[in-house]
Structures are given as structure tokens and as C-alpha cells.
C-alpha positions in Angstrom: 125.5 123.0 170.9 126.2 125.1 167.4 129.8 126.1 167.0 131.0 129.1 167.9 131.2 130.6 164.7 130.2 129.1 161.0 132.5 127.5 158.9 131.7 129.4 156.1 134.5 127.7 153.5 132.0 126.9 150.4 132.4 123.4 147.9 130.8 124.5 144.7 130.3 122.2 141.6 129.8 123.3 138.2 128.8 121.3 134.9 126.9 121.2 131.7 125.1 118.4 129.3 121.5 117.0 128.7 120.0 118.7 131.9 121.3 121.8 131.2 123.3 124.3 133.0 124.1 123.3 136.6 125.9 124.2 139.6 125.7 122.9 143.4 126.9 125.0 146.6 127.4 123.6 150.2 128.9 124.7 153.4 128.3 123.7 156.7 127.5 126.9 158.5 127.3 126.2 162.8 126.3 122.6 162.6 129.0 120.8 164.5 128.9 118.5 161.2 128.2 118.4 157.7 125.3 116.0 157.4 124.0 117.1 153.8 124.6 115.2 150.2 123.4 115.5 146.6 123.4 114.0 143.4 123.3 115.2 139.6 123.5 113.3 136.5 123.1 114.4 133.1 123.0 111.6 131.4 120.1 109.9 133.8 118.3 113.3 134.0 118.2 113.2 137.7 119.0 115.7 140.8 118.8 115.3 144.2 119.3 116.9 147.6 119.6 115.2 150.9 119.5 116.7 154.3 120.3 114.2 156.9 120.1 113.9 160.7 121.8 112.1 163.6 125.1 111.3 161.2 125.5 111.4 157.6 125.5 107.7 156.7 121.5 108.1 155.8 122.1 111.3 153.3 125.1 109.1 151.8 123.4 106.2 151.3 120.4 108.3 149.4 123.5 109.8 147.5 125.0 106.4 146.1 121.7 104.3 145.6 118.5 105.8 145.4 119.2 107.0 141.5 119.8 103.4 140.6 116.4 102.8 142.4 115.1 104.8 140.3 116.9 104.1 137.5 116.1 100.3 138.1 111.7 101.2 138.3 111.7 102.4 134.6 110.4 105.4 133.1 109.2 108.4 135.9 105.7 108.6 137.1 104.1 108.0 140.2 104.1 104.3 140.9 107.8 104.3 140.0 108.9 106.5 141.9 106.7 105.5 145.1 108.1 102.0 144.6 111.9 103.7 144.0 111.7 105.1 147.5 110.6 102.1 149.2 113.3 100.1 147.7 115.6 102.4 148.4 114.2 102.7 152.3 114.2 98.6 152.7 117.5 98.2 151.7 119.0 101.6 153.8 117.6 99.1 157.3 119.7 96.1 156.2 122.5 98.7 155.0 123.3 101.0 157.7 125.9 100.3 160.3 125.0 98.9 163.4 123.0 100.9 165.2 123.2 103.9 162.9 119.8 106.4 163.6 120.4 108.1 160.6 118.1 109.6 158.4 117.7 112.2 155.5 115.4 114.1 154.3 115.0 113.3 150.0 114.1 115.4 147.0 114.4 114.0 143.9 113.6 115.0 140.0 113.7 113.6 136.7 113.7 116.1 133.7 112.6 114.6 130.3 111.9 115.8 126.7 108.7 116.4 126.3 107.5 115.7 122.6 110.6 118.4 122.0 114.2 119.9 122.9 111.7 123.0 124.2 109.3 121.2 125.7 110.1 119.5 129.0 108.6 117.0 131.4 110.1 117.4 135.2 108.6 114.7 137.8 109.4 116.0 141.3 109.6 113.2 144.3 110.2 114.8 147.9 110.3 113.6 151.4 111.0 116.0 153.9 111.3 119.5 154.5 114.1 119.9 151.3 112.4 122.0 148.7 112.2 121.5 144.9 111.0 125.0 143.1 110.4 125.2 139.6 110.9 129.3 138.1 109.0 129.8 134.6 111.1 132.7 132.5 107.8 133.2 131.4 106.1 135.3 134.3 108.5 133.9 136.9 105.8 131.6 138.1 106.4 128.9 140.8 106.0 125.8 141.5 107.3 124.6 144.7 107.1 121.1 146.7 104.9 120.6 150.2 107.4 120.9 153.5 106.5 117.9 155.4 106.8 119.5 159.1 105.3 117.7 162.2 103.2 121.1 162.5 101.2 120.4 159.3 97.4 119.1 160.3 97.6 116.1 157.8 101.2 115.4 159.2 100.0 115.7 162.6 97.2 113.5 162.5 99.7 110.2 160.6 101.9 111.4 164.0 99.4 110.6 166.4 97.4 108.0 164.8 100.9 105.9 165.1 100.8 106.1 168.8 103.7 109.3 168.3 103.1 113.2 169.9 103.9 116.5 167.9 105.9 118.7 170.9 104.7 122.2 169.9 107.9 123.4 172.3 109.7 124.0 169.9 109.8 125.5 166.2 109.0 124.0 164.5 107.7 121.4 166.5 109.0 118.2 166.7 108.1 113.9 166.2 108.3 112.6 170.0 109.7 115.7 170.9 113.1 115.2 168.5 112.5 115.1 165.0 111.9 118.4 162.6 110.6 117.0 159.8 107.9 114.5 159.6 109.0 112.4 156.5 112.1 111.1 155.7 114.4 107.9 154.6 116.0 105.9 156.9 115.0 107.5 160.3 114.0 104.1 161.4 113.3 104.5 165.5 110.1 106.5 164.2 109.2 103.1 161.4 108.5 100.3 164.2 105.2 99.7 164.0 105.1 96.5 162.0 101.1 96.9 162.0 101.0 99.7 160.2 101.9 100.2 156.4 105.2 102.6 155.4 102.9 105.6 154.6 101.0 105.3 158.2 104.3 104.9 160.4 105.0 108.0 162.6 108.2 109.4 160.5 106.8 108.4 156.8 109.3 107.5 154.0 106.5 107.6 151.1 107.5 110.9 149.5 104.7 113.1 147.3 105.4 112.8 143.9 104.6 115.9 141.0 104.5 116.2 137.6 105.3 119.6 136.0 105.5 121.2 132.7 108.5 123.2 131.8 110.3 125.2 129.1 113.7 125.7 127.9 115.3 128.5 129.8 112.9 127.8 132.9 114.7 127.0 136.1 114.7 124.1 139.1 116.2 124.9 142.2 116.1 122.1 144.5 117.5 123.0 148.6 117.9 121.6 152.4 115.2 123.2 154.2 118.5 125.6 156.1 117.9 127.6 152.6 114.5 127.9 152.9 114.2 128.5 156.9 116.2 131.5 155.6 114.9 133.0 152.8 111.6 132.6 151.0 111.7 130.4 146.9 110.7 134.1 146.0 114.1 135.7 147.1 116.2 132.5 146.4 114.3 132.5 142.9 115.3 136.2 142.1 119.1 135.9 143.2 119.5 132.7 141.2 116.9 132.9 138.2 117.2 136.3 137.4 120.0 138.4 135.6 121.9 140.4 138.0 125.2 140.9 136.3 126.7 137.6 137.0 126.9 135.0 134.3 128.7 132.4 136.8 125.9 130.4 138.5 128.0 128.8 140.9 128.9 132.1 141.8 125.2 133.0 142.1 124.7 130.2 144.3 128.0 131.1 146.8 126.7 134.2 147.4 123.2 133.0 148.3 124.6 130.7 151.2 126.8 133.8 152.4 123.8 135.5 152.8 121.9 133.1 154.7 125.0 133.3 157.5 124.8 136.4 157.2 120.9 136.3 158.1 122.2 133.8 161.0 121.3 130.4 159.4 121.6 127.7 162.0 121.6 124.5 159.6 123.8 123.2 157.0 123.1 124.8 153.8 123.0 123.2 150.0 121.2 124.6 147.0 121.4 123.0 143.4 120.1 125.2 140.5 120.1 124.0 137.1 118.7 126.1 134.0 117.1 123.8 131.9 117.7 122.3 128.5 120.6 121.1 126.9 123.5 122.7 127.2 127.5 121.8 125.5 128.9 119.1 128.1 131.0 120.6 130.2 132.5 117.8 132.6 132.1 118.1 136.6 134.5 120.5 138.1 134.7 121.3 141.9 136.2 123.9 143.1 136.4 125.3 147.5 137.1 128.1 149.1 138.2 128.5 152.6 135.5 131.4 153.5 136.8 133.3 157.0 139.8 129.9 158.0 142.4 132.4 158.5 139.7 134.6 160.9 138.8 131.8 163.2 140.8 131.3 166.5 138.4 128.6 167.8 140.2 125.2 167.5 136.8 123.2 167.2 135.5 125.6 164.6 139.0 125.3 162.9 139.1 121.3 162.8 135.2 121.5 161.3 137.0 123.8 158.3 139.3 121.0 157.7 136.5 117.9 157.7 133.8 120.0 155.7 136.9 120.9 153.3 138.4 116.8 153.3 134.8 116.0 152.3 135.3 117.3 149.1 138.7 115.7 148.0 141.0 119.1 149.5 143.6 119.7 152.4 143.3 122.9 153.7 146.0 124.0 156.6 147.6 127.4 157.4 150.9 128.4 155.6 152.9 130.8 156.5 154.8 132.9 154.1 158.2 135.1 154.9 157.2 139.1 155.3 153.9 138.4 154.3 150.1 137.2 155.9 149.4 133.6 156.4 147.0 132.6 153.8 144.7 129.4 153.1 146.2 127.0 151.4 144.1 124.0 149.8 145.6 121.1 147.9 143.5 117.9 146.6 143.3 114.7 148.0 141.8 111.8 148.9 138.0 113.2 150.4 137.2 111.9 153.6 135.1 109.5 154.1 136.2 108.3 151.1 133.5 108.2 148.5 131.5 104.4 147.8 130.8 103.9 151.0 127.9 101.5 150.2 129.7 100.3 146.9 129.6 96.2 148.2 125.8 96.5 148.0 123.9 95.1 144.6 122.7 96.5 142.0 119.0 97.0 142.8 116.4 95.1 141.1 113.1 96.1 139.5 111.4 98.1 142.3 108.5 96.5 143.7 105.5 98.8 144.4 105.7 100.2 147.9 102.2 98.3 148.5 103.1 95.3 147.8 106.1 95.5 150.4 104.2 97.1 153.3 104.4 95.7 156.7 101.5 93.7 157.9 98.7 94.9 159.0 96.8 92.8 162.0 96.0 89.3 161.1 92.6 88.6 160.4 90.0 86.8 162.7 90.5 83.1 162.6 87.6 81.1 160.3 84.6 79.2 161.3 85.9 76.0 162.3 86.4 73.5 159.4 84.0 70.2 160.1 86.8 67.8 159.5 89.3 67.7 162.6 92.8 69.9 162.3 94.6 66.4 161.3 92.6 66.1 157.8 92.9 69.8 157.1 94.2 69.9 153.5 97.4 71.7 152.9 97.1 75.5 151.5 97.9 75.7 147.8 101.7 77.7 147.1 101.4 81.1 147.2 101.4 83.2 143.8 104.8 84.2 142.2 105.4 88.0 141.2 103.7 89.1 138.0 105.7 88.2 134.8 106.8 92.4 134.4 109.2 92.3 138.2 111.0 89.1 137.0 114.8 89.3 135.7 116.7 86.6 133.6 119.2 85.1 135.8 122.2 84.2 133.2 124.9 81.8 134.4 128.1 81.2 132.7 131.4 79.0 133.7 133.6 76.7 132.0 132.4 73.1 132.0 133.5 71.4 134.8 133.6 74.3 137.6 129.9 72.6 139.4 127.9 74.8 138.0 124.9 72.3 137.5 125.5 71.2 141.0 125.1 75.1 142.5 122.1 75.8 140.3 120.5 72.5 141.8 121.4 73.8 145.2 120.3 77.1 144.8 116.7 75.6 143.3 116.7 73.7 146.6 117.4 76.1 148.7 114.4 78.6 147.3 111.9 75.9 146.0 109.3 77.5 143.1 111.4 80.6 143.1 113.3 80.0 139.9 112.8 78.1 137.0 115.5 76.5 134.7 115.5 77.3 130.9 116.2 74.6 129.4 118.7 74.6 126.5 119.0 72.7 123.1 122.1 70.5 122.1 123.0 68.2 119.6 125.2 66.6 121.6 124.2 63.0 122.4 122.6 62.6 125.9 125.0 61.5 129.1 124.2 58.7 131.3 120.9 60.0 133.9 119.9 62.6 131.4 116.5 63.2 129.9 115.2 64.9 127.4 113.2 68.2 128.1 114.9 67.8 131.7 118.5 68.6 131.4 118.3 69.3 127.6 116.0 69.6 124.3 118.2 67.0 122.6 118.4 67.5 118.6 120.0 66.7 115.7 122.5 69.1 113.8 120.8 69.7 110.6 117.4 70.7 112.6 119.5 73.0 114.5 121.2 74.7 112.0 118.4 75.4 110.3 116.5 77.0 113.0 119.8 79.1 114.2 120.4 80.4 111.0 117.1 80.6 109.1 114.2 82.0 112.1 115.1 83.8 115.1 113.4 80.8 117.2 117.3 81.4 119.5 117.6 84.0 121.5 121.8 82.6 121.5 123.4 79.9 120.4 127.2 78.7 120.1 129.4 76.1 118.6 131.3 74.4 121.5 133.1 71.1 121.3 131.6 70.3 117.9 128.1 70.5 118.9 125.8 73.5 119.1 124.3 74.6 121.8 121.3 77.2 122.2 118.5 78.8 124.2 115.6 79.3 122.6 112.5 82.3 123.5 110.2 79.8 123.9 112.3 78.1 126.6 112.2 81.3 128.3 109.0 82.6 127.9 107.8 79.5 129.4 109.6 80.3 132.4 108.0 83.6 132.9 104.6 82.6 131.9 105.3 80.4 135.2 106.1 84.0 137.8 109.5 82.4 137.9 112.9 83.8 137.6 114.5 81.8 134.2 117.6 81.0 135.0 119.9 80.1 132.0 123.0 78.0 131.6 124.9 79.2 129.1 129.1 79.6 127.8 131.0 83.2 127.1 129.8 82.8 123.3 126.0 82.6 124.6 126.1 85.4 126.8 127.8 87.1 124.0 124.9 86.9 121.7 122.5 87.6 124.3 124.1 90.9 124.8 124.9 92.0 121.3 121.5 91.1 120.2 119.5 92.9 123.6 117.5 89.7 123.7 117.5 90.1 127.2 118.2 93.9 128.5 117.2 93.1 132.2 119.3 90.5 132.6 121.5 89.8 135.8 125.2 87.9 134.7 127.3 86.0 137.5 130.7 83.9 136.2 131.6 81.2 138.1 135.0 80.7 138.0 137.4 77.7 139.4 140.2 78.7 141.8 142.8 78.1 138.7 143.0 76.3 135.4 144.9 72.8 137.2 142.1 72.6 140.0 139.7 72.7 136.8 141.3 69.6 134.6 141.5 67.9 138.4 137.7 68.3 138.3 137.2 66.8 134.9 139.6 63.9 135.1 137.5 63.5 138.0 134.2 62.4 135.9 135.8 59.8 134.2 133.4 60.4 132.0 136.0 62.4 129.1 138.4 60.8 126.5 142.3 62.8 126.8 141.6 64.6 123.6 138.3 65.8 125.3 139.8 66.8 128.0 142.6 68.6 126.2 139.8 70.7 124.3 137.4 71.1 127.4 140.3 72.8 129.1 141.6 74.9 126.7 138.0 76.7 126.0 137.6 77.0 129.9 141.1 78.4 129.9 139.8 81.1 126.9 136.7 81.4 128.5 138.5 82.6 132.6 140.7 85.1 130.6 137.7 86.9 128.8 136.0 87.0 132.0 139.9 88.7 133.4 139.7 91.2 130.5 136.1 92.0 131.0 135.2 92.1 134.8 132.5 94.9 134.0 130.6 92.3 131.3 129.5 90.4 134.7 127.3 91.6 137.9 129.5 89.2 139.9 132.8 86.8 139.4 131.9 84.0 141.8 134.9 81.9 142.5 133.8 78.3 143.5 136.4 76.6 145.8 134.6 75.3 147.9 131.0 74.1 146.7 129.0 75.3 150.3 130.6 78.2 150.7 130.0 79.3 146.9 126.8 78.2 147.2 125.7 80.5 150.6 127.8 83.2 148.7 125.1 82.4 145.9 122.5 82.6 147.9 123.4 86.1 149.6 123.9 87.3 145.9 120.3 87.0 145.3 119.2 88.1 148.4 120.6 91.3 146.7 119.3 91.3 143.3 116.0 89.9 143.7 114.4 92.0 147.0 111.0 92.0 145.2 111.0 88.0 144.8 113.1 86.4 147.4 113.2 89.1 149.9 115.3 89.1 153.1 112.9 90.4 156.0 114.4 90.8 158.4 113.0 90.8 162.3 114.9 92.3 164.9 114.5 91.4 168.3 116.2 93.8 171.3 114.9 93.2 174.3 115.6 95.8 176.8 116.4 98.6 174.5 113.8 101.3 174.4 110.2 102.0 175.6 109.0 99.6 171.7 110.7 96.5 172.5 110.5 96.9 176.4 107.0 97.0 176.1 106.8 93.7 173.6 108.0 90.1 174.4 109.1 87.3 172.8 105.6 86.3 171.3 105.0 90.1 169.8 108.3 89.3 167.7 106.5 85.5 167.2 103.2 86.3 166.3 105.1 89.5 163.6 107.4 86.5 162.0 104.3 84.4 161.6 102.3 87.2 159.8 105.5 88.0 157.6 105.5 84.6 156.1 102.0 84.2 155.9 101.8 87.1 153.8 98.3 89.0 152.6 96.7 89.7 149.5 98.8 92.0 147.5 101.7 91.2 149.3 103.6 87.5 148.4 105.1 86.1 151.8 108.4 86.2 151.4 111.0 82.9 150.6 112.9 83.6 153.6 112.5 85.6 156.8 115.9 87.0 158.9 116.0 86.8 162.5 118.5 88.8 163.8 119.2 89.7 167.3 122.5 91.2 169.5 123.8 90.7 172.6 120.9 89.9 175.4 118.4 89.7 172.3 119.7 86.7 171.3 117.4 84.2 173.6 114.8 86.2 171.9 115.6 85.0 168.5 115.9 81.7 169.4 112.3 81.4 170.8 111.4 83.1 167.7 112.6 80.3 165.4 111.6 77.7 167.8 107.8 78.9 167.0 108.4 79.0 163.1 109.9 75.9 163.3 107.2 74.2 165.6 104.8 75.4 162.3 107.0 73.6 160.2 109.2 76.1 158.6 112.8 75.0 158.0 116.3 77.0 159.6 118.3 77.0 156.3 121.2 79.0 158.1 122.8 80.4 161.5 125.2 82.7 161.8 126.6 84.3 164.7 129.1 87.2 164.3 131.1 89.5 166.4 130.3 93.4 165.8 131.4 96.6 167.5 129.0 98.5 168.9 129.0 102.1 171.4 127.8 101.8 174.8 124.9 104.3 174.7 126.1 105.9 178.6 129.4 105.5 178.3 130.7 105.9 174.6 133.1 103.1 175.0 133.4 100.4 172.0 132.6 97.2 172.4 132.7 93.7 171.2 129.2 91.8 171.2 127.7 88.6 169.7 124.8 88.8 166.7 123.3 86.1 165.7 121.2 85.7 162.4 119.1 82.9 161.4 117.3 82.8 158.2 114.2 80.3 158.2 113.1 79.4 154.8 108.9 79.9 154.8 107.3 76.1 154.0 104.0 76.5 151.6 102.1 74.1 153.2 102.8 75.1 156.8 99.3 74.3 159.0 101.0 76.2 162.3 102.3 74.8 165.2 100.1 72.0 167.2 98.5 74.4 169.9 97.5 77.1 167.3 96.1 74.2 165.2 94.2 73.4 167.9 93.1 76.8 169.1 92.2 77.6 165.5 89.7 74.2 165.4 88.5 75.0 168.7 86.9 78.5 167.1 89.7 80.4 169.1 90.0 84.3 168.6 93.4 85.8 167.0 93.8 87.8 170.2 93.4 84.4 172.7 96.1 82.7 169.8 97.9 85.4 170.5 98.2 85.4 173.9 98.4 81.4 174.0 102.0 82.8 172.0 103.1 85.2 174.6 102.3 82.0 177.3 
């Protein structure tokens, strides 16, 4: 049920710089929460609006990451931006709380120069019924995004072709008779259907992408759709876009919202407007104002005033004043929830395209049968890396001594043909074990002076110990040329140069660090392999190298402390889970048994036969290293007849972990504690499949009879 009246208190946000001028205006209206968010940036040239649904974790999430999505896909156009959202969508499954249904609506746009200050370039990416409108001085020409409703025939037809129903009850109508808009991030009880690709699923996250011409002095107004249910872009248009005697465009924007509750708008409300082309900086400033607080009686509609206002960083209360009216006092503080809600997640990696990241589709119809019996079949060759463009440098740096060498050897172990080691030159004379071209390119110190300081053959190199030490391109190139991530084991001075030179702008830096400096000389003595006066010197550079990493946290993605070597290394591994979604991606299935009409209606070998397809991969999509299995409370038997089958095709469990979450009983509210387990089976190349489907498959067996041989 609406409130009883709108909270009509208003956050507006003003600021100038590359984009232009800018302002942003929200309120909450009768919604019995504020579920909207938004993003501006001048210096990345990007807006946003998003409108979300069933909670506000999905609109959040779209807040904090999906500009470094984009950021992270390169330069706007279509393919980056498709592949932006995707990212973005993936990542919001894994990132949401525990059975969060959350979802937001998305429009995005980019505004870059366009061959001059005057002329501008302004890509448009929307995904729901939030509106992006582009107002030409010139004319006052439009040019506004597509509303995807259920009601639309194109939308209509996706619906229904994904086993889903529009209900024309209501208006608009509705997805399965609940949801208003027919596209959207996050939303994932419409997104089940692991058969069909992200743009065919019943609630579509693939948002339409446009590319518009603009002018200085033009105007973009982007909106939640509870703006435009109200009032048409024309109206909005002329009561931002055009003078009417107010030079305050926050102002402009205020009194556009007051007028949609005045026109009995029944949805939050937020409208950016920004009037293009550079403008003098002028830093972020927000400022609220209590709208009719001291007017409302209702104590629901009261407490709503105080959340939508603790949102934005103010207290707002009552105070009374001797001999005069109470009046609405607001005083800043810490907003609520507090902002960075989804700071622990990763910088995102290159996007992948949204193709390439699609879930399967059906599995074809088994061959002809081979004439050799199953036995003799030959092992399938390894799958394809990435192309060469989606790989990132991985840049590892650590005092000598903290097992770094024996991580990076775990970590190649643990996702075989994934990366590949760059292999550095020394003059140093080689240990005990070590090879040449294996562990080092061993040289001698005239050569390797000369090629440091004459030809640019290094991409870094250092002086440590007496010795020099350096990574050249073609070390690294040669990784690449491979479809391998290099990964490159360098000191502080190395990583240094790397930077200062922008050898490597992609990069991704982790320090691994020891617990403390006496742990550290404990490790060294520990080789036996070091004379006291190198051990004296080792420690000292380690002990200069941990306090530049202290002074400069923000020079490193991640400060891995290795005291103990498994733990650091899982801690590793879940690291590039994080940075390298594209590559090594986590996919995860989820098995609930029990919950809903989806998984009610699919057993244990649907969720069998959909891990087997994941890490079988298709053309155009690489299978994945790994695949999650996650399941929660009675789901967990599930999961464990799910790994039993990859395992019987001779894929290996890498880890299990069972946690306790809390989670709300759907009847009765309460909170409770319940087990979740997660297994993540790392995919083997040369997996045949488990004896029966071998068989099956010899035998000239259909996919379907396989399939149901699974289910058996």
C-alpha cells in the first residue's frame, strides 16, 4: 500500500566541470521506500539513473559499479557498452545478498568531444522504462530512448517466447503478472532459463544502445520512468531546457518533482539535467529540504521523511522553539545505509562481450558413432584462450623470501593453461634446480647493461643485491601471443618503472607481504641457502620495500599478507576470481530444490546436465576454468549429486566450503540461521564424460535419452 501522504522533502545536487552544467533532484513521493540511485561524473563523462524494484540493493549496486564496467570496456560504442552491462549483470548475481530479488531499471550516457569543444558525441545505453532525452537549442528537437514495457509487441513476444505471460490487468501490464518494466539489471527470478541467451530471457538485461550528435548549449535529461508516467519529455523539456526566469537548475528541477505530486505521482521520482559543455568546476554540493515534515501527522509517513532524508547524509527531527512554530531542523551526518556498500568487490576487468558470456543454449545432438570403441577415443584438444586484446598483465611484487615463487606455482596449478609466467633476466648466477629460460634468462652484466641503458628491449629493470634484474617486452609478448595472462615477478623498483614508463597501463598489482619483518629473516635463515651479510642486506631491502607498500596502499590493487601459505593461496585464488571474470570465470549453479514453480519443476539431473554444458562450453563462448556449485539448506543433497556427476567425468573438486548465512523465512519473516555449501570443480580439458554417457554416446544414443539416463 502507498503511504498516506508523499514525503515530499527533496535531495538536490548541484555541480559543474567537463560535462557541463549539472543538477540531480529526488524525493520519494508515496512509495513506502526510496528505491531510486544515480550517478554523475565529470571527469569520466558519464550519468546515470537507476530505478529499482523489490529493495534498493539492485539500484545501489548499478550506482557503485556499473561506471567502472564501463570505464573498464574502453572507449563508448555499442559492443562496449553491451559487454559493460553484462559484466555488470554477472557480477550483481554473485553480489547481491542472499536472496535479494532486487532489480533496477539502467540508463546510462557518455558525452565526448567530438572533433571540437562545440561539437559533442553522447552514446546513450538504457534498460528499462528510465528515459534519457536529448533537447537541441536549436529547434528544441528530441531525441528520446525506447520504454521497455511488457505491453510493447517486440517485448511481448521475448516474454512469451521464454515460457513467461504479459497480464494485461493492469497498467501497464505486467511480466508474470508482477513486473512493470520488461528489461532491467538484476531482476534475476525472471533470468532462469539457462537455455536461453541474456537478451532472450523473460526480464532482458541487454540494454539498447544510441549514438547522438549534440551541440554546446543542447541539453540531456535523463529520469525514472515516475517523471515520465507524469508528464510527457515535451513538458519536462520546456520547464528544464527553456528560460523561464530561473537561472538555478537545481531549482528548475525541484519544482518539476513538486509538480508531479501535485499531478498525484505514485512512484519515486529523480530527474538529472545537465546542459552540455564545459563549464568552471564547481565541486558537488548537496543540499535537502524538508518539503511538508512539519504538516504530516502520520507516524509512518513521518519515519519515511527521516530515512529518505538519512539517505542523503542529514538528520532531520522537529524542534521546538520558545513563542514561536516548530520548524524542520536538518543537520549532516553519517547517510544511511552508509555509502560503499559493495566496496569489498574488485575492480572489474576488461568486459567480455555479452555473447561470448551467454548461457548455453541446448547441447547439440550426439555424433555418429566413432568406429573405434569409447576406450580408444582420443582426448579433445584444450580449449582456446581469450583473444590477446581481454588479457591483463598480472604484476606480482614481495620482498624475497615471503613464498612468492611457491604461490605463483600454486596458483599455475590450480588454473592450468590459464596464466603464463614472464620470465625475467638476471645476472645473478643460477641456484641449485634452476634452469635457464625456466626460472630465469641468465646473463652476464655487461650484456645487460647495455641493453637497459642503450634499446628499450626492458620494459623495467632494477639493481638489487648487486645484480640487475629485468623484464623484457619480448618476455611478455610471448605470453600474450600464447591467450595467457603474463604474470610477472618483479621488486618495488620494477613495478616502479613499469608505472612511470605506462609500459603496461592495464595492468593488475597485488603485494605480498609477510606477517612482520622477524617472521621474514625466520624464512630466509630458513634456506640455508644465504651467507649473514646476505641476509643482513636481503632484509633490509624487504624492510624498505613493506614500508613503501605502508606509504602507498593506493599503488597496489591488493596487499596480500601471506601467513599461512594455503590460506594466502585460496585468498589468491578468490582475488582472481574477481579480476579476471572474462578468463577464469566463477559460474556459478544454483541448486534449490523446493523453492518455486523453476526448480520444483527440475531435478537433480536438470542442474547435471546445465553444469555439464557450462564446462563444455560452445563456439564463441570458452568453458570456463572453474564452475561454482552452490546450494542452501535442503539444496544441499542437490549439489552434491551435482559434483558427483562432474566428477564421475573426470573433473576435479578443488574446494568445499560450507558456511552459515541468515536468511528470512518467506511466511513468517523470522531470521534464520542455515547451512550453504559451495564447491568449486575445476573443468579437466580432456574430460571424455562419465562411463554411462560414454557408452550411450558410442551406442549412437540421442542427447534427450543421455539426458534422461542423468535424471535416472
Amino acid at each position: 500500500m502507498p503511504l498516506s501522504a508523499p514525503v515530499t522533502a527533496v535531495a538536490v545536487e548541484r555541480s559543474a566541470g567537463i560535462l557541463g552544467r549539472a543538477a540531480v533532484a529526488a524525493m520519494q513521493g508515496v512509495r513506502n521506500n526510496f528505491e531510486d540511485a544515480h550517478f554523475l561524473d565529470h571527469t569520466q563523462g558519464v550519468c546515470a539513473v537507476y530505478d529499482g524494484h523489490l529493495g534498493d540493493e539492485a539500484a545501489a549496486f548499478c550506482a557503485e559499479r556499473l561506471h567502472l564496467h564501463v570505464e573498464a570496456a574502453g572507449e563508448p560504442s555499442r559492443s562496449t557498452l553491451l559487454a559493460a552491462f553484462s559484466a555488470c549483470d554477472r557480477e550483481m548475481r554473485a553480489g547481491l545478498p542472499e536472496g535479494s530479488e532486487s532489480g533496477a531499471t539502467a540508463t546510462l550516457a557518455m558525452v565526448r568531444e567530438d572533433g571540437s569543444a562545440d561539437q559533442l558525441k553522447v552514446w546513450v545505453a538504457s534498460c528499462g522504462d528510465s528515459r534519457a532525452v536529448l533537447w537541441r537549442k536549436d529547434g528544441g528537437a528530441l531525441e528520446a530512448t525506447r520504454d521497455h514495457r511488457p505491453g510493447d509487441a517486440e517485448e511481448k513476444a521475448r516474454i512469451e517466447a521464454a515460457g513467461g505471460f504479459v497480464s494485461e490487468e493492469f497498467d501497464p501490464p505486467r511480466v508474470d503478472g508482477q513486473l512493470a518494466c520488461s528489461r532491467a539489471l538484476g531482476a534475476f527470478k525472471f533470468k532462469q532459463d539457462s537455455a536461453l541467451p541474456e537478451a532472450g530471457q523473460k526480464v532482458s538485461g541487454v540494454p539498447e544502445v544510441y549514438e547522438w550528435s549534440a551541440k554546446r548549449g543542447d541539453w540531456l535529461l535523463l529520469a525514472c520512468d515516475g517523471v515520465w508516467d507524469t508528464f510527457s519529455s515535451e513538458r519536462v523539456a520546456k520547464e528544464v531546457c527553456e528560460t523561464n526566469g530561473s537561472a538555478d537548475l537545481g531549482g528548475k528541477l525541484e519544482r518539476v518533482l513538486q509538480l508531479c505530486i501535485e499531478k498525484e505521482a505514485d512512484d519515486n521520482l529523480t530527474l538529472l539535467a545537465i546542459e552540455l559543455g564545459a563549464a568552471p568546476e564547481e565541486p558537488r554540493k548537496l543540499e535537502v529540504t524538508p518539503g511538508n515534515f512539519l504538516k504530516t501527522k502520520d507516524s509512518e509517513v513521518l519515519e519515511q521523511y527521516e530515512a529518505f532524508c538519512l539517505r542523503f547524509g542529514f538528520a532531520l527531527k522537529r524542534e521546538m522553539v520558545p513563542k514561536a512554530p516548530p520548524k524542520a531542523a536538518l543537520s549532516e551526518t553519517q547517510p544511511v545505509p552508509a555509502p560503499g556498500r559493495f566496496a569489498s568487490l574488485p575492480a572489474p576487468a576488461v568486459a567480455a562481450a555479452p555473447e561470448a558470456v551467454a548461457p548455453p543454449t541446448a547441447a547439440p545432438e550426439a555424433p555418429a558413432p566413432p568406429e573405434a570403441a569409447p576406450e580408444e577415443t582420443p582426448a579433445k584438444p584444450p580449449q582456446p584462450m581469450l583473444p590477446v586484446e581481454g588479457l591483463r598483465p598480472l604484476i606480482i611484487v614481495g620482498p624475497s623470501g615471503v613464498g612468492k615463487g611457491t604461490i605463483i606455482e600454486r596458483i599455475k596449478q590450480s588454473l592450468p593453461g590459464l596464466f603464463g609466467f614472464s620470465v625475467s633476466h638476471t645476472t645473478r648466477a643460477p641456484r641449485p634446480g634452476e634452469a635457464n629460460g625456466v626460472h630465469y634468462h641468465f646473463t652476464d652484466l655487461e650484456t645487460m647493461k647495455r641493453e637497459t641503458e642503450e634499446t628499450d628491449k626492458f620494459i623495467e629493470f632494477a639493481h638489487v643485491h648487486g645484480n640487475i634484474y629485468g623484464t623484457s617486452k619480448a618476455a611478455v609478448e610471448a605470453v600474450r601471443k600464447q591467450g595467457k595472462v603474463c604474470l610477472l615477478d618483479i621488486d618495488v623498483q620494477g613495478a616502479q618503472k613499469v608505472k612511470e614508463r605506462g609500459s603496461l597501463p592495464d595492468a593488475k598489482y597485488i603485494f605480498i607481504a609477510p606477517p612482520d619483518l622477524a617472521e621474514l629473516e625466520k624464512r630466509l635463515r630458513g634456506r640455508g641457502t644465504e651467507s649473514e651479510e646476505s641476509l643482513q642486506r636481503r632484509t633490509q631491502n624487504a624492510k624498505g620495500e613493506m614500508e613503501f607498500c605502508e606509504r602507498n596502499r593506493s599503488f597496489f590493487d591488493h596487499v596480500l599478507v601471506n601467513d599461512d601459505l594455503a590460506a594466502a593461496t585460496r585468498r589468491f585464488l578468490s582475488l582472481l576470481r574477481g579480476w579476471y571474470p572474462g578468463i577464469s570465470q566463477l559460474m556459478k549453479v544454483t541448486a534449490q530444490r523446493g523453492a518455486g514453480f523453476y526448480a520444483s519443476q527440475r531435478g537433480a539431473g536438470f542442474y547435471a546436465r546445465a553444469a555439464h554444458e557450462l564446462l563444455a562450453g560452445k563456439p564463441g563462448r570458452p568453458p570456463p576454468f572453474e564452475l561454482e556449485v552452490q546450494g542452501l539448506g535442503n539444496a544441499i543433497p542437490v549439489v552434491a549429486s551435482v559434483v558427483l556427476s562432474l566428477v564421475a567425468d573426470g573433473h576435479k573438486v578443488v574446494q568445499v566450503e560450507t558456511t552459515m548465512v541468515e536468511v528470512i523465512a518467506s511466511a513468517s519473516k523470522r531470521k534464520l540461521q542455515t547451512p550453504r555449501v559451495s564447491v568449486i570443480v575445476l573443468r579437466s580439458p580432456n574430460s571424455q564424460g562419465s562411463p554411462i554417457r560414454r557408452m550411450l554416446r558410442y551406442r549412437g544414443t540421442s542427447q534427450a535419452q543421455m539426458y534422461a539416463a542423468d535424471d535416472a
